[in-house]
C-alpha positions as CSV (number, residue, x, y, z in Angstrom):
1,X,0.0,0.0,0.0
2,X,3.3,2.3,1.2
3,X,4.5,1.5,-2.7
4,X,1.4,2.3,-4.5
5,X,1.0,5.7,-2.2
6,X,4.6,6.5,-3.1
7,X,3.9,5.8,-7.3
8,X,1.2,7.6,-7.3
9,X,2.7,10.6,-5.3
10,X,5.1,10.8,-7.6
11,X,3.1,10.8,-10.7
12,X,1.5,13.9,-9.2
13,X,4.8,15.3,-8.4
14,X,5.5,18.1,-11.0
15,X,9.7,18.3,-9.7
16,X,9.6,14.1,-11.2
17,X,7.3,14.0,-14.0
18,X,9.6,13.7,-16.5
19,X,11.4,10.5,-14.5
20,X,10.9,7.3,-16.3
21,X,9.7,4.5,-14.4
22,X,12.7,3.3,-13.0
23,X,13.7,6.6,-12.1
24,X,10.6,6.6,-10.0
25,X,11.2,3.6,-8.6
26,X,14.6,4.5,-7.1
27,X,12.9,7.6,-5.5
28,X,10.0,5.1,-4.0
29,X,12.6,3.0,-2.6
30,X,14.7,5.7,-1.1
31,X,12.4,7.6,0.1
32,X,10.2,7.6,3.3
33,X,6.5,8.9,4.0
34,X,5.6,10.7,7.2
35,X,2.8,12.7,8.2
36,X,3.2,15.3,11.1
37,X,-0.1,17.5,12.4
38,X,-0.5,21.4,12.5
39,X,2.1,23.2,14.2
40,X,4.5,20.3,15.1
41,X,8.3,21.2,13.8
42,X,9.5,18.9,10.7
43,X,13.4,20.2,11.8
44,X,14.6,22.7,13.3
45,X,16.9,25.5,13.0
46,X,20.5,24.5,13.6
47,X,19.3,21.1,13.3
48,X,22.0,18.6,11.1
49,X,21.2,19.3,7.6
50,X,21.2,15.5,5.7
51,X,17.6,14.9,4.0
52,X,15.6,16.7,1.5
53,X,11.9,16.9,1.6
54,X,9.0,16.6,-1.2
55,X,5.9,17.9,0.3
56,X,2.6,15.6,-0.8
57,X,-0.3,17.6,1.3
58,X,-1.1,20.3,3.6
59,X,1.1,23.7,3.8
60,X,4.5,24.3,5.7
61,X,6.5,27.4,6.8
62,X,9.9,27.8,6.6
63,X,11.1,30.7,9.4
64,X,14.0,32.1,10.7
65,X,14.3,33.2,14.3
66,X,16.4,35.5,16.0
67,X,18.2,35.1,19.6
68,X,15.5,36.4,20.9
69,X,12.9,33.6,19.2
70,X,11.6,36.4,17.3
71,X,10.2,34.7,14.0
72,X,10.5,35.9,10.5
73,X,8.4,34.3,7.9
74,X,10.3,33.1,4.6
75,X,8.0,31.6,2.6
76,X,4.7,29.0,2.6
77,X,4.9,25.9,1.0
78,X,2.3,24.5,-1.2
79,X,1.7,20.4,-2.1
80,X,4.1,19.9,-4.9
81,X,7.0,21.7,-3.5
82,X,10.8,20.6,-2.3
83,X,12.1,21.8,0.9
84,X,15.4,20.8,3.0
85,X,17.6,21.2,-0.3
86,X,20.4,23.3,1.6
87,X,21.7,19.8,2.5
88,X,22.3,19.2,-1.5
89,X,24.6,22.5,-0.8
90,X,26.8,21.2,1.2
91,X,25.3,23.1,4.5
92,X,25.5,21.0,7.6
93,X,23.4,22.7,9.3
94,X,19.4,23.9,8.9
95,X,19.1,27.7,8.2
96,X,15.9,28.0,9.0
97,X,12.6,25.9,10.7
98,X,10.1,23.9,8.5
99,X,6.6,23.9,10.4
100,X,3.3,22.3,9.7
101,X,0.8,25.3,8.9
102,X,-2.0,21.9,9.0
103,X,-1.7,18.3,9.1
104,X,1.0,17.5,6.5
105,X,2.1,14.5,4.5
106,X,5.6,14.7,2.9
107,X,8.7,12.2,1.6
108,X,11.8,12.2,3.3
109,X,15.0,11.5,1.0
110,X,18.7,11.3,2.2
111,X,21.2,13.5,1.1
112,X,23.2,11.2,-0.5
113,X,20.6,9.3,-2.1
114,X,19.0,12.5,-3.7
115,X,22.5,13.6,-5.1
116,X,22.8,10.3,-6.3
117,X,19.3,11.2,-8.3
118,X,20.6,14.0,-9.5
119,X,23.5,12.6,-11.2
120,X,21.7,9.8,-12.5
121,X,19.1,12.3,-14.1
122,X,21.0,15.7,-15.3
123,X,17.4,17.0,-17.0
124,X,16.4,16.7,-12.7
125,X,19.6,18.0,-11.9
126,X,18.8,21.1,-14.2
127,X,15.6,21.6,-12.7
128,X,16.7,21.2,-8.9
129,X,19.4,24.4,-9.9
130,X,16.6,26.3,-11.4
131,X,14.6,25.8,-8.5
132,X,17.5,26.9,-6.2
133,X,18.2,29.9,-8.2
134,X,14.6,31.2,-8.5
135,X,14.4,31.2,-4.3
136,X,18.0,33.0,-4.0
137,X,16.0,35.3,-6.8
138,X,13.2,35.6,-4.6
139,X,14.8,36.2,-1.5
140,X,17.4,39.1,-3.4
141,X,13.9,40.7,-4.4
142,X,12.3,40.9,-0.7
143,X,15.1,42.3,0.3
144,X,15.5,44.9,-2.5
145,X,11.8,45.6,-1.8
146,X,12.3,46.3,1.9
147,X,15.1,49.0,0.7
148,X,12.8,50.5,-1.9
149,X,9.3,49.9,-1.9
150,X,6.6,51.2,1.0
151,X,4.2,48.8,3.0
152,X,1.3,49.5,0.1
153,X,3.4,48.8,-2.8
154,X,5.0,45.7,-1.0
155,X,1.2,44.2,-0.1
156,X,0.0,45.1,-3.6
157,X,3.0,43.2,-5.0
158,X,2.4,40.4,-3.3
159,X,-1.2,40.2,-4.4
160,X,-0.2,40.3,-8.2
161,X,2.7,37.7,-7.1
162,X,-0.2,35.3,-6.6
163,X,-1.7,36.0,-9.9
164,X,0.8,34.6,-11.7
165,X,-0.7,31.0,-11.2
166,X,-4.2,31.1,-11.5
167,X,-7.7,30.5,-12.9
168,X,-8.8,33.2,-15.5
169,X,-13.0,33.4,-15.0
170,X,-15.1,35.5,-16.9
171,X,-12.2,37.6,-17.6
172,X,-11.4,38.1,-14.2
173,X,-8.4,36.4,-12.3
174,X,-9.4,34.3,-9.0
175,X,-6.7,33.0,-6.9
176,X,-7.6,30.7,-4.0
177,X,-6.6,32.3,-1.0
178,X,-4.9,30.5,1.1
179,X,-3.0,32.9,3.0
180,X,-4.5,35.2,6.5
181,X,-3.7,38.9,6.7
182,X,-1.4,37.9,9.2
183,X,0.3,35.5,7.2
184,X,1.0,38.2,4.4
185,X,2.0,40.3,6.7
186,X,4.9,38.4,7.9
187,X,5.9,37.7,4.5
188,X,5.8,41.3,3.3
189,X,7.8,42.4,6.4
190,X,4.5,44.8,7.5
191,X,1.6,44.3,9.8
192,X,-1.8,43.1,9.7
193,X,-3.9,46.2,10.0
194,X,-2.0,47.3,7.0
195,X,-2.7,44.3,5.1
196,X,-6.8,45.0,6.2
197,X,-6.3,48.3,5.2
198,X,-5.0,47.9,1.6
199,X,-7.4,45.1,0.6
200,X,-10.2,47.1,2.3
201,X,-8.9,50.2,-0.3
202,X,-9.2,47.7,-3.1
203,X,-12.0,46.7,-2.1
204,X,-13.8,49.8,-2.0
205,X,-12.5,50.8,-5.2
206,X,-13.8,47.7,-6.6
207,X,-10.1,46.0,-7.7
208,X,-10.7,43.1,-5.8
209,X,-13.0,41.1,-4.3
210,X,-12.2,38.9,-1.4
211,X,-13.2,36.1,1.3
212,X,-11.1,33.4,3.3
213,X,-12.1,30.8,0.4
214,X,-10.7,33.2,-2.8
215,X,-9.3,36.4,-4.0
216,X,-10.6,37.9,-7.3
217,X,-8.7,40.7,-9.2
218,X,-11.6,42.6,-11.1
219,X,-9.3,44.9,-12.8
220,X,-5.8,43.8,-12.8
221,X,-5.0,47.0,-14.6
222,X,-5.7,49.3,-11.8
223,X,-4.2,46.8,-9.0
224,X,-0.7,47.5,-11.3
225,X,-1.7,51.3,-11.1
226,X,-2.6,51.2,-7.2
């Protein structure tokens, strides 16, 4: 049953779809499943750094935190995603926390077994530097965007960050919203009444629509303008 859970995943894993079948099968047999429920720590910061990750369901955060144990939100992980590949870098130690956002299932792959992938498969090995690159890219950006941009243009940015992968209905965009005001928040270094206040504005102005279920751009035009 572990097997078939594991072929299947992996089917529906977009980072392996273009493994052939014995490719797949050497993932399935290095690879273990685990689940872990909301809030509970996958590793911690500082923790040994010696398996990578391939998240199946549910959402994770990755955080750093300071001495003081004040946290700072990297990013959210969706079902699909890797995370744990600083090991592949050569880092012996975690960076940052991985933490179950809601009950989570995810594959667990050694370090030398996944590098042992990624030789074996160079078109993989391409994609897992891509990958690596885009979230160094990503990361340059917030930063650049802490040193340039205001709390409104940050928030608004992240709202046409989510567009970029979404359903188009009746000419209007709808993303499925999956993130709190709080959550954005943290990741666009502001606070939450800021994030109520700019999506109230929008709101108003008739942008966007919104609920806990979905965000709609109306008039994506205007959200580039606001």
């Amino acid at each position: 049953m572990e097997k078939k859970s594991k072929i299947w995943y992996l089917e529906n894993f977009n980072f392996f779809s273009e493994l052939t079948m014995e490719e797949r099968m050497f993932v399935c047999k290095n690879t273990v499943m685990k689940t872990v429920e909301k809030n509970e720590v996958i590793y911690f910061q500082e923790s040994r750094a010696n398996s990578v990750y391939f998240l199946k369901e549910g959402k994770i955060k990755i955080s750093k935190f300071n001495s003081e144990g004040e946290e700072l939100l990297m990013r959210i992980l969706m079902p699909g995603e890797i995370f744990g590949e600083s090991s592949i870098m050569n880092n012996r130690k975690r960076k940052e926390a991985a933490i179950a956002e809601e009950t989570v299932n995810f594959c667990v792959m050694r370090e030398d077994k996944m590098k042992e992938l990624l030789l074996m498969v160079p078109a993989l090995n391409l994609k897992f530097c891509q990958m690596i690159e885009e979230r160094l890219e990503i990361a340059q950006k917030r930063l650049e965007d802490l040193s340039f941009k205001n709390n409104h243009q940050r928030i608004i940015d992240f709202i046409k960050g989510l567009a970029g992968n979404t359903n188009i209905q009746n000419g209007e965009i709808v993303i499925n919203n999956s993130f709190t005001h709080d959550k954005i928040a943290k990741l666009t270094s502001t606070n939450r009444q800021e994030v109520s206040s700019v999506f109230s504005y929008l709101k108003k102005k008739q942008i966007i629509d919104y609920n806990r279920k979905f965000i709609r751009i109306l008039k994506m035009k205007d959200l580039e303008l606001s």
